[in-house]
C-alpha positions, 0 to 999 in steps of 0.5 A: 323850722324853715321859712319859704320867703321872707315875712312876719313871724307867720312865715316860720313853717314846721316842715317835714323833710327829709333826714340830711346826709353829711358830705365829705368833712360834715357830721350829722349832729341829733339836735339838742338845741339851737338859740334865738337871737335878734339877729334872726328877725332881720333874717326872717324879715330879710332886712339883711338879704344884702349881706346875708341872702338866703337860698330858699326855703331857709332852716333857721337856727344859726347855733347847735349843740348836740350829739354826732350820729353820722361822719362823712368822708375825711373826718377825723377829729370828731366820732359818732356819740361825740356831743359837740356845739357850734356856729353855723353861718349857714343855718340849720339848727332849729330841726331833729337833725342837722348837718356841720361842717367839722370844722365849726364845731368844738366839744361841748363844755361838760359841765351843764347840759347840752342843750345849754350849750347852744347859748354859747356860740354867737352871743359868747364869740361876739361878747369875747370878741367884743372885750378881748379883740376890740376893747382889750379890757384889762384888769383895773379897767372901769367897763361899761355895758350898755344893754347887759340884759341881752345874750351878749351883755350877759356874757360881756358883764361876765368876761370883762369881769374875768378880765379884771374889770369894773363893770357898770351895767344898764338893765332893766328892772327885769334883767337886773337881778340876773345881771348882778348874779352875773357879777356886775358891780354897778347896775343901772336903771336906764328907765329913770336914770341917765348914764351921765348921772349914773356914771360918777367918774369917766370909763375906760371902755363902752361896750354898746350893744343896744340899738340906738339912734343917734343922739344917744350914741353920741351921749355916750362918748362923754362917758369914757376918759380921753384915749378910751375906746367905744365898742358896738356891736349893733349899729356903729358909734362915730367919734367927732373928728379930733375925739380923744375917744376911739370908736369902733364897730364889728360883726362877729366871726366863727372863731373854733379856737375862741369857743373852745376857751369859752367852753373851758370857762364854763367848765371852770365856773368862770363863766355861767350860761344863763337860759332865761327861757326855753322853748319846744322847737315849735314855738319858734314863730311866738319866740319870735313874736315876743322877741318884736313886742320887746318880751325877751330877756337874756339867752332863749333855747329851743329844743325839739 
């Protein structure tokens, strides 16, 4: 599934081309399959050419899991018949077969079936970079999750609690449900209730993973206690000067060795991978769709 130049979700093209071959250090991997993010809309719609400029014609799919069928030169770490997920920085995933650079991928957890797993890699690396790097949350910690119906909330609610933490959630009436089985212990309404009214005591960290404008990112700095910390992870939130509140904006990494911990969660029961929805790999156009009209809720796959 390939775009030819940047658009509306019509863009998105079924493309017959031909089989990739690894290179040396690669592996050809039969897809099982690839995740949606929102990420890719602003791909699609090249709204993040200045960071991320694409070559076209793109393959979508930033994440895969599935089966090794093919090694290039110098690999020795991964064999055919392997069943693997991983980040990749450079697409390729939404297709029958794509190509890895070995080192970006880890084994896949054992314990759900492979397709799952390609819910992991972008949404988990940035919920775990989120709680464990920039927040450091704690056991005995009160955590907030603003927008913990998403991917990364739902991991986020997940890893905070096996942190120890006290987690606050905002959902929707929709994402409610599946946000309290991920193990929030407060869940808040925020299409009839204020955080400021749902929040009876000040917290220790913010997790921000919502799109919001100004206004609202500054109601949420009252929210968190003197020497807490605000993470986002969508658009930054800035703490007047002299705040005793600290704010901090990332982007996500590939990081190997933190997706490999995540996988050992899995298989550990510690964590859950929650597919909302999944889709043929055709229906990445009305993914897509929906996702713009506001329709999607938690982890999506799409296997081909």
């Amino acid at each position: 599934m390939r775009i030819h130049r940047y658009g509306d979700p019509s863009v998105i093209c079924d493309d017959d081309i031909p089989r990739p071959v690894p290179g040396a250090g690669e592996v050809l991997i039969r897809v099982a399959a690839t995740s949606f993010n929102p990420s890719d809309i602003g791909l699609r719609r090249g709204l993040l050419r200045s960071i991320f400029p694409l070559d076209l014609p793109y393959t979508l799919g930033g994440e895969v899991s599935g089966t090794v069928t093919e090694v290039g030169a110098d690999v020795r770490d991964v064999a055919v018949g392997d069943q693997v997920v991983g980040r990749l920085d450079g697409g390729g995933a939404a297709a029958d077969h794509g190509v890895a650079p070995v080192g970006t991928l880890v084994a896949a957890p054992a314990s759900i079936p492979l397709a799952h797993a390609a819910a992991l890699p972008i949404a988990g690396l940035t919920a775990w970079q989120a709680v464990f790097e920039h927040a450091d949350v704690a056991a005995g910690q009160r955590v907030l999750v603003v927008g913990a119906g998403g991917g990364v909330g739902g991991f986020a609610v997940q890893l905070a609690r096996h942190a120890g933490a006290y987690v606050i959630a905002t959902a929707s009436p929709r994402s409610a449900g599946a946000v309290r089985r991920l193990g929030a212990d407060q869940v808040v309404d925020y299409l009839t209730t204020s955080l400021a009214d749902a929040v009876d005591e000040p917290v220790d960290v913010i997790l921000n993973l919502v799109v919001a404008d100004a206004a609202q990112n500054a109601a949420l700095l009252p929210l968190a206690r003197p020497g807490g910390v605000v993470v986002s992870v969508t658009v930054p939130v800035t703490a007047p000067a002299g705040a005793a509140v600290t704010a901090k904006h990332f982007v996500a990494r590939n990081d190997t060795g933190q997706l490999a911990a995540l996988v050992r969660l899995v298989d550990t029961g510690a964590v859950t991978v929650d597919i909302s929805a999944s889709y043929p790999l055709t229906d990445l156009a009305e993914v897509h769709r929906i996702a713009e009209a506001g329709g999607n809720r938690g982890k999506i796959i799409l296997t081909p």
